[in-house]
C-alpha positions, 0 to 999 in steps of 0.5 A: 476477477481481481479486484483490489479497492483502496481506501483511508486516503485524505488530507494530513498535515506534515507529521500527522497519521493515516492508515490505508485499506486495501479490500481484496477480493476475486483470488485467495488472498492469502496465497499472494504475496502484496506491495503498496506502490504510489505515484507523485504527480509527474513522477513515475511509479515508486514501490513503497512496501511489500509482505510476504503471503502469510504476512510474516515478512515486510520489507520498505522502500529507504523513503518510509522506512520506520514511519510505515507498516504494512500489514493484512488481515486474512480473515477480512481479505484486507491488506493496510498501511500504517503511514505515520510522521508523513512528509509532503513528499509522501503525496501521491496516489497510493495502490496496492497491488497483487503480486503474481503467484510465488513472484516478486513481479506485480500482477494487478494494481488497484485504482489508488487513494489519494493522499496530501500531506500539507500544511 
């Protein structure tokens, strides 16, 4: 089965720095396509970013523009986001989620990371 594990999340002051993992496992990692999604308390679901399956293409939501990469690491089955110059409107739980095959559409999300930006 699909299984998508994140994790890096934690506590940051505002303007500080984490990097988020995503282990894979259960499908051909490199034949799908890949998104980080979060979710702010009373807030509904806001896709963040996205990279192609060969990892040659990302393209972000306006909010983390310039500040976060997504990137993936075929060989280790991991997808990251670099997260930097974080607001405290950046917390939330953040998953990252498979797409379906060839698709825009999102198939499976994983269980979250929490991050907190605060002072």
């Amino acid at each position: 089965e699909v299984q998508l594990v994140e994790s890096g999340g934690g506590l940051v002051q505002p303007g500080g720095s984490l990097r988020l993992s995503c282990a894979a496992s259960g499908f051909t990692f490199s034949d799908y396509a890949m998104s980080w999604v979060r979710q702010a308390p009373g807030k509904g679901l806001e896709w963040v970013s996205g990279i192609n399956s060969g990892g040659g293409y990302a393209s972000y939501a306006d909010t983390v523009k310039g500040r976060f990469t997504i990137s993936r690491d075929k060989a280790k089955n991991t997808l990251y986001l670099q997260m930097s110059s974080l607001k405290p409107d950046d917390t939330a739980v953040y998953s990252c989620v498979k797409h379906f095959y060839g698709s825009i559409w999102l198939e499976y999300w994983g269980q979250g990371t929490q991050v907190t930006v605060s002072s």
